[in-house]
Backbone as CSV, one residue per row, in Angstrom:
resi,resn,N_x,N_y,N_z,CA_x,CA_y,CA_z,C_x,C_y,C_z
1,UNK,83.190,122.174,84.844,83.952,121.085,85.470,85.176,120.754,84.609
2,UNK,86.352,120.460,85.320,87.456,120.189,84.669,87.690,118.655,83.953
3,UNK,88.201,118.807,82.458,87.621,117.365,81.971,89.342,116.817,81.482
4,UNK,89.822,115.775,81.434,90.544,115.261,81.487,91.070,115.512,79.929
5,UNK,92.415,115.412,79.859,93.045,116.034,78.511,94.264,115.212,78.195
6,UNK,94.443,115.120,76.683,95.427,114.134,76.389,96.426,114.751,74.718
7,UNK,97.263,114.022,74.885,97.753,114.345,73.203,98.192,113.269,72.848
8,UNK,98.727,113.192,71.844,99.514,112.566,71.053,100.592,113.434,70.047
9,UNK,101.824,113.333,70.445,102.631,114.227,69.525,101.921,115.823,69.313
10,UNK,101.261,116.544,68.447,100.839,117.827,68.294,99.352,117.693,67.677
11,UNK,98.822,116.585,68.602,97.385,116.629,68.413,96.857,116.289,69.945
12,UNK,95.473,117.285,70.357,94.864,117.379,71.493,93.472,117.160,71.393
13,UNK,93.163,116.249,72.626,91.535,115.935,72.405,91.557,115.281,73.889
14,UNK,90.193,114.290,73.899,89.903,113.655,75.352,90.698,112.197,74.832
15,UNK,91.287,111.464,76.266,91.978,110.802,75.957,91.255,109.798,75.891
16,UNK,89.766,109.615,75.173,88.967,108.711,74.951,88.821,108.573,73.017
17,UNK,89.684,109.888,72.655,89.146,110.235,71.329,90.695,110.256,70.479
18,UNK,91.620,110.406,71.008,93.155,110.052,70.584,92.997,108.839,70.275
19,UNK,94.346,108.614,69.903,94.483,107.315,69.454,96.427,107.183,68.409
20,UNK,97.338,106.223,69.404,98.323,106.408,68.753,98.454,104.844,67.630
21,UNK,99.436,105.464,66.469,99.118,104.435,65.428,99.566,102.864,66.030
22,UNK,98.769,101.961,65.146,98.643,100.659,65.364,100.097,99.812,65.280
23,UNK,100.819,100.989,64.419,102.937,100.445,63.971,103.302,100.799,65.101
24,UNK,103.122,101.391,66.481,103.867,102.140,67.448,103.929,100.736,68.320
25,UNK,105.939,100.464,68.379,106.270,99.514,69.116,105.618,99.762,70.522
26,UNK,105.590,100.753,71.112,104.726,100.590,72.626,103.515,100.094,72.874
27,UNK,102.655,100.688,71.579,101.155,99.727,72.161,101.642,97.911,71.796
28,UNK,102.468,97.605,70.540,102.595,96.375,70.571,103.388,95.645,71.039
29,UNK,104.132,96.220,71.824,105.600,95.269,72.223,105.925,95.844,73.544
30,UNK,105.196,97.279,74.079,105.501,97.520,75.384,106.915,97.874,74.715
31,UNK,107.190,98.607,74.138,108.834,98.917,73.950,108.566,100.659,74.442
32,UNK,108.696,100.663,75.626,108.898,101.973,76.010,108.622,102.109,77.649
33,UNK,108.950,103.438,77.726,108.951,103.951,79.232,107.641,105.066,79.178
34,UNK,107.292,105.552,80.773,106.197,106.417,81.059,106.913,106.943,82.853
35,UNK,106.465,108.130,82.509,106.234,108.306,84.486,104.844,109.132,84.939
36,UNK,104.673,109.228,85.973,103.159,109.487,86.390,103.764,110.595,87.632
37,UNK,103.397,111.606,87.195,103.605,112.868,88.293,102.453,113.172,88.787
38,UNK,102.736,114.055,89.833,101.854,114.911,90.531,101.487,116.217,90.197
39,UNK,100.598,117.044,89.724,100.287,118.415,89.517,99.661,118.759,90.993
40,UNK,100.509,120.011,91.880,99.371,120.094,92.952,99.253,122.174,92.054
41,UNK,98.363,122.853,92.488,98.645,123.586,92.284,98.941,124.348,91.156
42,UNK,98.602,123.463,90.049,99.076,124.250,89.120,100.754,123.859,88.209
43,UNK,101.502,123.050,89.375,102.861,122.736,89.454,102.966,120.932,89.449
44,UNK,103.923,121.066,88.277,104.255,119.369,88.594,105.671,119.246,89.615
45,UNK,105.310,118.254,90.044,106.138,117.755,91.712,106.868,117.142,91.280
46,UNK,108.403,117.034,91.769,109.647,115.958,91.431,109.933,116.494,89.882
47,UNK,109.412,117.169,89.268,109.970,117.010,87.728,111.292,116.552,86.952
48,UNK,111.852,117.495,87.845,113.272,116.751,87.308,113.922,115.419,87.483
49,UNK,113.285,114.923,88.508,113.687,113.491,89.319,112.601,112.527,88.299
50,UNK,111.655,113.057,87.920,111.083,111.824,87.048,111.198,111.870,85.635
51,UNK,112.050,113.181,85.263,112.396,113.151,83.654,113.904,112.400,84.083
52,UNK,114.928,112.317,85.133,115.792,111.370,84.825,115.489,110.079,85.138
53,UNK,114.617,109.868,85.742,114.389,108.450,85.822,113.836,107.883,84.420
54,UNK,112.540,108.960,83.804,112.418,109.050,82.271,113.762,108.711,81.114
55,UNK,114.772,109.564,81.189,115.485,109.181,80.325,116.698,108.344,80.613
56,UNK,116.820,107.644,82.315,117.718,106.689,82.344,117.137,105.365,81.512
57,UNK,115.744,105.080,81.994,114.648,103.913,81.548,114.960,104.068,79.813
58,UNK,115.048,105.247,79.242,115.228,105.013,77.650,116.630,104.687,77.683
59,UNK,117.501,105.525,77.896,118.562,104.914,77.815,119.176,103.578,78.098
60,UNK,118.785,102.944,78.797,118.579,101.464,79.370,117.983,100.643,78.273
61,UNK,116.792,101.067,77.700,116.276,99.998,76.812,116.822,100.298,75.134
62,UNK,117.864,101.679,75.540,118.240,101.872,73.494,117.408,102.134,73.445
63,UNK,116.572,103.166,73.940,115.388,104.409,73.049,115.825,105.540,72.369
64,UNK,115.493,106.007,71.474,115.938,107.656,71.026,115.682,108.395,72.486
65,UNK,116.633,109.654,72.471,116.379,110.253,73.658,115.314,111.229,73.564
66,UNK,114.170,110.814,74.963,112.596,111.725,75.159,113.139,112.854,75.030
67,UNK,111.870,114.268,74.567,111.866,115.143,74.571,112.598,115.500,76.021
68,UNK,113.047,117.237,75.864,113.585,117.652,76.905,112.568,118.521,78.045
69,UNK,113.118,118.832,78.917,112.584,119.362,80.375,111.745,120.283,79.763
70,UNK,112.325,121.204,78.645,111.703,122.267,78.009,110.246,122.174,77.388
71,UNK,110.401,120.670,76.379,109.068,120.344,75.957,108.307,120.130,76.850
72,UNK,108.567,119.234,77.830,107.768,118.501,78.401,107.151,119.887,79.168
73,UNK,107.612,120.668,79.767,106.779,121.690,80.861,105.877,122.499,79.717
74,UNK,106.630,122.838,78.188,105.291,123.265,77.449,103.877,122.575,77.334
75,UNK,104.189,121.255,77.331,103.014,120.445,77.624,102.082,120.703,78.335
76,UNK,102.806,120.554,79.785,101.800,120.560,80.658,101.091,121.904,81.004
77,UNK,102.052,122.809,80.991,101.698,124.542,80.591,100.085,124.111,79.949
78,UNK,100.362,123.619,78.254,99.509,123.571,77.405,98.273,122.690,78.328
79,UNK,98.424,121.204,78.694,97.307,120.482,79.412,96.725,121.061,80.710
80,UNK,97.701,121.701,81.257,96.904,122.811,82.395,95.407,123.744,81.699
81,UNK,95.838,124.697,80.911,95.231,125.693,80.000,93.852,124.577,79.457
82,UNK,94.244,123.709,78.871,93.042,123.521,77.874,91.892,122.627,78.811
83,UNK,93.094,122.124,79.769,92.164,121.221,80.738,91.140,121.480,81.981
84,UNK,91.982,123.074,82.101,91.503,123.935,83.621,91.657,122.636,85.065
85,UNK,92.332,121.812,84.744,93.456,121.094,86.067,94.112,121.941,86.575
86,UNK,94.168,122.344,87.962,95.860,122.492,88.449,95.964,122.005,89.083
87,UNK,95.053,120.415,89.661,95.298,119.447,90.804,94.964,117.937,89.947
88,UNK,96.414,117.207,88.990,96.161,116.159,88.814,97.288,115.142,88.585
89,UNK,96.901,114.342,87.931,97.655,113.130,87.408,98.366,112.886,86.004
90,UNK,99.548,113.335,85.576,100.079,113.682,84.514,100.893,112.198,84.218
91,UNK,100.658,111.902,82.974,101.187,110.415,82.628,102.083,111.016,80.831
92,UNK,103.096,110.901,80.972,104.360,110.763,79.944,104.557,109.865,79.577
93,UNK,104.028,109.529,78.078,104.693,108.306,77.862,105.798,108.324,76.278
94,UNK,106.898,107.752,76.489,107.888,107.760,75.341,108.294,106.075,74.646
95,UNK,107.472,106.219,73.453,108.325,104.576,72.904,109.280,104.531,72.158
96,UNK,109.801,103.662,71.579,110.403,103.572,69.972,109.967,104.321,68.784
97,UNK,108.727,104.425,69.076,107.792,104.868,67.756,107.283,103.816,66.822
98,UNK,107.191,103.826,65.147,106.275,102.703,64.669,108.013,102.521,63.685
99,UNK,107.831,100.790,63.600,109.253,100.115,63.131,108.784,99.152,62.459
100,UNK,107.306,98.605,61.711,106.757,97.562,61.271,106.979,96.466,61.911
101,UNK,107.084,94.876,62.181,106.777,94.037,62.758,107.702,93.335,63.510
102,UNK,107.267,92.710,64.337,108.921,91.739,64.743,109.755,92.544,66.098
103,UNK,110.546,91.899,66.301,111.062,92.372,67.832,112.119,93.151,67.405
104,UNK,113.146,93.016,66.467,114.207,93.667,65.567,113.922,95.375,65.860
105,UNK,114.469,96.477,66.466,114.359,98.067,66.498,114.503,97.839,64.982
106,UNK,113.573,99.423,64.368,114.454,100.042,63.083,115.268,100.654,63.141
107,UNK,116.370,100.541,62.148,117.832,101.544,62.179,117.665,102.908,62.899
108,UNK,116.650,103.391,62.129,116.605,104.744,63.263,115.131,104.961,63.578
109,UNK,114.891,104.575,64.713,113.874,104.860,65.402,113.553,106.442,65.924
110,UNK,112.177,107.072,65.354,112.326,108.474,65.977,111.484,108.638,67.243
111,UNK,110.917,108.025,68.021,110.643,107.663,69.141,108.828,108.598,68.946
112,UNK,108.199,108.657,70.090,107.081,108.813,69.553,106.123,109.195,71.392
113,UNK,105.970,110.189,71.150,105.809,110.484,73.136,103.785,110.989,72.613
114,UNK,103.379,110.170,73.870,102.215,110.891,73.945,101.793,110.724,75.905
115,UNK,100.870,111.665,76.346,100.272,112.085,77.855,98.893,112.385,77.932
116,UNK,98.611,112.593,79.471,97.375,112.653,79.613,97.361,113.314,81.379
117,UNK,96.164,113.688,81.240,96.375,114.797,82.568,94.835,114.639,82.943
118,UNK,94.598,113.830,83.978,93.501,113.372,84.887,93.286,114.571,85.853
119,UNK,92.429,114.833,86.574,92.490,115.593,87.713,92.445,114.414,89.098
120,UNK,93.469,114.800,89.937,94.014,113.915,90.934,94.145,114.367,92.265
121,UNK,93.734,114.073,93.479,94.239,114.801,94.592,94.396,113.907,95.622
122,UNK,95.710,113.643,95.895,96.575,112.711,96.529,95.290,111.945,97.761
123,UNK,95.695,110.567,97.353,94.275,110.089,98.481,95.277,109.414,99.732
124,UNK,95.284,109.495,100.831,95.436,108.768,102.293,94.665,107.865,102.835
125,UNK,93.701,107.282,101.846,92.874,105.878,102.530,93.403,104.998,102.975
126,UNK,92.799,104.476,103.752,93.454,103.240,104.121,93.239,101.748,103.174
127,UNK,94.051,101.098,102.697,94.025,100.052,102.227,93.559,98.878,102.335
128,UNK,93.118,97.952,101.941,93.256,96.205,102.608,93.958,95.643,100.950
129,UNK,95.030,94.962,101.919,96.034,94.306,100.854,95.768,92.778,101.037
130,UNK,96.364,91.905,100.120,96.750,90.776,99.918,97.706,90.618,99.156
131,UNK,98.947,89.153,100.087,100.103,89.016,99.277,100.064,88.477,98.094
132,UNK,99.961,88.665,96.804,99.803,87.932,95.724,100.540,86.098,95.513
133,UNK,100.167,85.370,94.993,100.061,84.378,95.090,100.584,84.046,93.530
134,UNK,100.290,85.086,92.680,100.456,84.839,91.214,101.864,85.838,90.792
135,UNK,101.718,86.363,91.135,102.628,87.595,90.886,103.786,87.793,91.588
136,UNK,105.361,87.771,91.435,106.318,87.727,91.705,107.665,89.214,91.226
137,UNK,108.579,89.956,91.690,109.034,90.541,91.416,110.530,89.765,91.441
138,UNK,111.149,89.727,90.117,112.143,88.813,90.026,113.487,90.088,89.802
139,UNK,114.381,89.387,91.381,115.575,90.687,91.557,116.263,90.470,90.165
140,UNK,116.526,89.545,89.489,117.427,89.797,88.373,117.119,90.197,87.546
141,UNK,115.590,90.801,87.639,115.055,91.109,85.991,115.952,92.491,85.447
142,UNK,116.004,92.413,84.647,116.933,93.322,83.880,116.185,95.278,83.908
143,UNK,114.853,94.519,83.639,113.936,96.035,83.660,113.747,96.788,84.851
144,UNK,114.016,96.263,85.838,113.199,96.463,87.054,113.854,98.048,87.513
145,UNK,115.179,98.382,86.952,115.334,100.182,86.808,114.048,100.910,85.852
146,UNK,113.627,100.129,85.294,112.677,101.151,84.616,111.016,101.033,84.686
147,UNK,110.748,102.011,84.419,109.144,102.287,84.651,108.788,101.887,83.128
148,UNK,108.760,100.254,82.660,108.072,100.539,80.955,106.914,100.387,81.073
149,UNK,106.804,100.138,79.833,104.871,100.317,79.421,104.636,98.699,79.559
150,UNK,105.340,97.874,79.763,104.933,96.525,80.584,104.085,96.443,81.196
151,UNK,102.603,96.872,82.078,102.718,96.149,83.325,101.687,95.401,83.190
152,UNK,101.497,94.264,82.579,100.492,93.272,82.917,100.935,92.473,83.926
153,UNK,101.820,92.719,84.170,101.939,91.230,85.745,101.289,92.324,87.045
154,UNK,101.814,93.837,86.629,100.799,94.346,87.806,99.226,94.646,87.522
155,UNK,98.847,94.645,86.371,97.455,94.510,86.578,96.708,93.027,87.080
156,UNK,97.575,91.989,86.945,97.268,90.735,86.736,97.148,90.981,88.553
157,UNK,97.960,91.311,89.431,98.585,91.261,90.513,97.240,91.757,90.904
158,UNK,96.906,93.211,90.717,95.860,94.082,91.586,94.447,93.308,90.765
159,UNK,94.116,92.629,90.043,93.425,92.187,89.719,92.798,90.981,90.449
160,UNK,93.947,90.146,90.908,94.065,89.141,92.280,93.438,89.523,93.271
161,UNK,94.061,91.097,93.784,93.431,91.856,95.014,92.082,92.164,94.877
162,UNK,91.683,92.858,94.037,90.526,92.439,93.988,89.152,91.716,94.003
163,UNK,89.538,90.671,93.142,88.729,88.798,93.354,88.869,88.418,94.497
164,UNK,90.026,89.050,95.508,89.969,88.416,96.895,89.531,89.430,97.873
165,UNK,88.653,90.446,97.730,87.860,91.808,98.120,88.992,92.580,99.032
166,UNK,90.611,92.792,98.316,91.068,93.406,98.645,91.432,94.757,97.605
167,UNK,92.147,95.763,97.967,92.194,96.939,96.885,93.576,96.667,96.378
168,UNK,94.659,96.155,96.884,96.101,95.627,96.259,96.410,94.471,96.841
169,UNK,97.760,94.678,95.949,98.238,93.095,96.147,99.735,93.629,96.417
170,UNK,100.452,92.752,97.476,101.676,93.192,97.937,102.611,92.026,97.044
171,UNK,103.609,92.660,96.369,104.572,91.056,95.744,105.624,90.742,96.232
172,UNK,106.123,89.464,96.389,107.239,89.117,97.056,108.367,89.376,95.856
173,UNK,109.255,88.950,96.727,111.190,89.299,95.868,111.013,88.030,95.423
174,UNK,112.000,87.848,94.706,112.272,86.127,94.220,113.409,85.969,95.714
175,UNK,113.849,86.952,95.954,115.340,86.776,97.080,114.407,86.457,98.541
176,UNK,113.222,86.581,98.874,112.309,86.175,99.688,111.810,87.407,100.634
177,UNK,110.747,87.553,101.078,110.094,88.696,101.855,109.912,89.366,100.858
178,UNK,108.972,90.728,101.358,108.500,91.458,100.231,108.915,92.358,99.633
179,UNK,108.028,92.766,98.622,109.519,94.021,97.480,108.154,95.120,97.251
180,UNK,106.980,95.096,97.213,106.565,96.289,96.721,104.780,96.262,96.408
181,UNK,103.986,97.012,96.193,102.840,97.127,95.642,102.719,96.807,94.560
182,UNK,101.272,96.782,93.777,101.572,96.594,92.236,101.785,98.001,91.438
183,UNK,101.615,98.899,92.334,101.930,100.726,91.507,102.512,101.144,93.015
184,UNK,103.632,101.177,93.701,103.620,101.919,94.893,104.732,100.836,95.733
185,UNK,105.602,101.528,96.193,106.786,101.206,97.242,106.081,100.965,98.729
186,UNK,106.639,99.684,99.264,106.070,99.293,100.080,106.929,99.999,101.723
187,UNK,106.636,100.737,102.556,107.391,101.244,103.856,106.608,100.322,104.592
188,UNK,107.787,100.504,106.161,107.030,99.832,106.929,107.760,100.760,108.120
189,UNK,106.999,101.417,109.431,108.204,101.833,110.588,108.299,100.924,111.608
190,UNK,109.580,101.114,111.698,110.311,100.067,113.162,111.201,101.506,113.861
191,UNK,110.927,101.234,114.951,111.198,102.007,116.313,110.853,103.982,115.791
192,UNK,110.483,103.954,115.545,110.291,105.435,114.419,111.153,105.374,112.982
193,UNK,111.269,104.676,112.768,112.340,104.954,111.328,111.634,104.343,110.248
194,UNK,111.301,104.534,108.945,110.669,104.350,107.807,111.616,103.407,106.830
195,UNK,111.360,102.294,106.882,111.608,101.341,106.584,111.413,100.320,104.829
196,UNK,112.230,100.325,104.241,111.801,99.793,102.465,112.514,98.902,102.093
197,UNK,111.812,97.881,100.986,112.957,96.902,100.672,114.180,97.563,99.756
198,UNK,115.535,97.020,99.867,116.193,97.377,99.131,115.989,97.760,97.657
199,UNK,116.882,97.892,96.558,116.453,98.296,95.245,116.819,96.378,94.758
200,UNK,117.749,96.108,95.078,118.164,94.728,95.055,117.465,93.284,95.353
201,UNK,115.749,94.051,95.791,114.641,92.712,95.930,113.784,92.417,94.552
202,UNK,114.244,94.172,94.121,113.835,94.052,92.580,112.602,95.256,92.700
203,UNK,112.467,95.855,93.566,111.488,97.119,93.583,111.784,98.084,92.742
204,UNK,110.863,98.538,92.628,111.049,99.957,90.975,111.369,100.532,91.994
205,UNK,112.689,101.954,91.510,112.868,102.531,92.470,112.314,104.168,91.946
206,UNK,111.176,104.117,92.934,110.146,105.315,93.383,110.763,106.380,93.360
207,UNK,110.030,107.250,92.909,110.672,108.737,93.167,110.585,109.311,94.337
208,UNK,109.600,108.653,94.898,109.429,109.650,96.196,110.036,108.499,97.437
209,UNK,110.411,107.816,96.982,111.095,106.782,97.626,112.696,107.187,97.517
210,UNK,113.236,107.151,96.394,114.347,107.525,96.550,114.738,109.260,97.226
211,UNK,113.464,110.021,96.989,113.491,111.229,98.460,113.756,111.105,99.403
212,UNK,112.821,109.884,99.850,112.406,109.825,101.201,114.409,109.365,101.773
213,UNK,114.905,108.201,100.852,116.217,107.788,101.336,117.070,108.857,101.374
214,UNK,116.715,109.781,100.145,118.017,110.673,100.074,117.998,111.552,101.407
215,UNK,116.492,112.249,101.528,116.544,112.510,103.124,117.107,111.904,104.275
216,UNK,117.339,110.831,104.172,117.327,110.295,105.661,115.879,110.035,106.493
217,UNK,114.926,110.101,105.761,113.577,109.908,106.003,113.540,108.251,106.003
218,UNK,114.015,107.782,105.247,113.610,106.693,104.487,114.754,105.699,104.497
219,UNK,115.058,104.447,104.774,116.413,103.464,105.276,115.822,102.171,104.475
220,UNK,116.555,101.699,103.488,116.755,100.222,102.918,117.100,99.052,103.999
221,UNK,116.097,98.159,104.175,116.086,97.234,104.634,115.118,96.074,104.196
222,UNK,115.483,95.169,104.504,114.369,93.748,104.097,113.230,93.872,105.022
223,UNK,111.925,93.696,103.832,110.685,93.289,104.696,110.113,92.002,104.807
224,UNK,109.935,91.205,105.849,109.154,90.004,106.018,107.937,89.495,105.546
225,UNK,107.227,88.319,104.907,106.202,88.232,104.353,105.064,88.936,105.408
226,UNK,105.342,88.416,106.690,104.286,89.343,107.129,104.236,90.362,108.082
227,UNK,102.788,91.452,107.655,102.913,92.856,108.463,102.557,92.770,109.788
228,UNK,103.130,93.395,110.432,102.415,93.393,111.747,101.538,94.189,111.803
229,UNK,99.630,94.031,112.807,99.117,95.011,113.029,99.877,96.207,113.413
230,UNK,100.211,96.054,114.447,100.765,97.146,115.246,102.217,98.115,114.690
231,UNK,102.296,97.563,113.876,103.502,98.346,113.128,103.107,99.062,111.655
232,UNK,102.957,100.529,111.851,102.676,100.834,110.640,103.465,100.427,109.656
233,UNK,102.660,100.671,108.440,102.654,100.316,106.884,102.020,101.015,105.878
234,UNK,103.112,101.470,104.641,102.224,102.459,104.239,102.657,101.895,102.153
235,UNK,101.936,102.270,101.079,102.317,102.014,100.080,102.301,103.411,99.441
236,UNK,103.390,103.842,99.130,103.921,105.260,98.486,103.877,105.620,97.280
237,UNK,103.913,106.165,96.431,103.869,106.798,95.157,104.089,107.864,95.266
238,UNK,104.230,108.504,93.539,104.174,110.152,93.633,102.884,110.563,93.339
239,UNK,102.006,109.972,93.556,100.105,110.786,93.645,99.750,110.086,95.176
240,UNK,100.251,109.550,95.547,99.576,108.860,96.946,100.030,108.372,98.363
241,UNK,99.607,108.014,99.203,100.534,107.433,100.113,99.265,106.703,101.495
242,UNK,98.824,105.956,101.151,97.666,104.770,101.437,98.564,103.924,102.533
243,UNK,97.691,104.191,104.013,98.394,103.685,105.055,97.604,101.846,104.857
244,UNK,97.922,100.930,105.284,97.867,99.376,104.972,97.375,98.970,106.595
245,UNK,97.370,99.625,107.772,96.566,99.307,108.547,96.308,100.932,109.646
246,UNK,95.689,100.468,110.828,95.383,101.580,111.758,96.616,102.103,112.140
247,UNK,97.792,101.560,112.391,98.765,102.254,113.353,99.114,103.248,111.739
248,UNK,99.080,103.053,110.456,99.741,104.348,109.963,99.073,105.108,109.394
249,UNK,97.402,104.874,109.840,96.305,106.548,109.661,96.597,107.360,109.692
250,UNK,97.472,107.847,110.879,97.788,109.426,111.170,99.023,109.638,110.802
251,UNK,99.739,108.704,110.097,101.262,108.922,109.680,101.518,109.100,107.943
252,UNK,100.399,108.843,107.715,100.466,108.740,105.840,100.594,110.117,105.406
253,UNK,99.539,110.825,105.608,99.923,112.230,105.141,100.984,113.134,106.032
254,UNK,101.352,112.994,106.786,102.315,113.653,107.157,103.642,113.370,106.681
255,UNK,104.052,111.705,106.479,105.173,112.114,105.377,105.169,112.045,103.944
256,UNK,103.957,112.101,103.527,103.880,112.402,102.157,104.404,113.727,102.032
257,UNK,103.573,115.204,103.015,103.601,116.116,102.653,105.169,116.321,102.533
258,UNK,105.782,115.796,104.253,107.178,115.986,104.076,108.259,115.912,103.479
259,UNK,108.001,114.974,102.486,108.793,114.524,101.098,108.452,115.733,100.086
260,UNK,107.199,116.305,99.690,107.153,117.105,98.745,107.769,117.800,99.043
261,UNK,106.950,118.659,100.429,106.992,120.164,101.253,109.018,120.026,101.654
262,UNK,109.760,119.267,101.042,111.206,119.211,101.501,112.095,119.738,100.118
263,UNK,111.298,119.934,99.139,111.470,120.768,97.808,112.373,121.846,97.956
């Protein structure tokens, strides 16, 4: 059976048995970025679209610049091999590295990347959501281009969904109506057309979201606090695409595939 695999810099083990040092601004300060791909096959999906979203997010926060396209595919080369995955969940993560205490960067930070490679195979369940009540996506936040190692307001969020026997939690914009999942871009279709809040409600902007737009699949518009039954709804990612009621059962995997399968 295929068992889940991790590193840290040029050390490999289970990612129960790693461990990055206790000075590394990311475990203490969240000073860093991550992205979460898809392996189908053997092959990671979007790569290039989530190493620039990877190194816009560093560049944005003044990170040293992440390893390149080159390392990173030796990696997974390597976490394929040792892991016997070729169907999973690949997580990149790049911080500052360790800078001793205090919010202050060190002069030269050499940044400090470690991953992990789950076995994953894209799920189409259907959901039951709730709008969070605690949890807010604020359009002016400064981060909201980047994927950091922040997310306690979304665990806090799906944590909500839960206690209220739902599986997520949908968050509103501060600009009003909704902006997104707590891991996942929120669609909705009107008259056949696939429907998302702008980037400007404060939604992370998705990789497979910004596909879906660059296609013409996918159209920026405002969503209302509430869904209609009858109008599908779906919450997107690059491992998933979880329809939110009956009308978008039979519509979830079909444009998931179509976003990849448009490669």
């Amino acid at each position: 059976m295929s068992s889940a695999i991790a590193w840290v810099e040029q050390q490999w083990g289970h990612p129960d048995s790693l461990g990055v040092p206790v000075s590394d601004r990311g475990l203490g300060l969240a000073d860093g970025v991550f992205e979460t791909l898809l392996i189908r096959a053997g092959k990671p999906q979007l790569l290039l679209e989530h190493l620039q979203r990877w190194r816009d997010g560093a560049a944005w926060l003044q990170l040293p610049d992440p390893p390149d396209q080159q390392q990173v595919e030796q990696w997974i080369v390597e976490a394929i091999r040792r892991s016997g995955i070729n169907d999973g969940a690949l997580r990149i993560n790049w911080s500052r590295g360790s800078g001793g205490r205090g919010l202050q960067p060190p002069a030269q930070a050499m940044g400090r990347c470690w991953g992990s490679l789950y076995p994953h195979q894209p799920s189409f369940q259907r959901q039951k959501v709730v709008v969070s009540e605690r949890v807010k996506r604020w359009a002016e936040d400064p981060l909201n281009g980047c994927k950091t190692l922040g997310y306690g307001a979304m665990v806090l969020a799906r944590l909500e969904a839960i206690q209220a026997g739902a599986d997520d939690a949908l968050l509103r914009s501060s600009q009003g109506g909704l902006c997104c999942g707590s891991s996942a871009n929120l669609l909705i279709q009107s008259n056949g057309q696939w429907l998302t809040p702008p980037l400007s409600s404060g939604a992370l902007p998705g990789v497979m979201r910004a596909r879906g737009v660059n296609l013409g699949v996918i159209q920026e518009a405002p969503i209302g606090e509430v869904l209609c039954a009858d109008q599908p709804a779906v919450l997107l990612n690059s491992l998933d695409c979880r329809p939110l009621n009956a009308a978008a059962e039979a519509l979830a995997k079909p444009l998931f595939e179509q976003l990849l399968c448009s490669l």
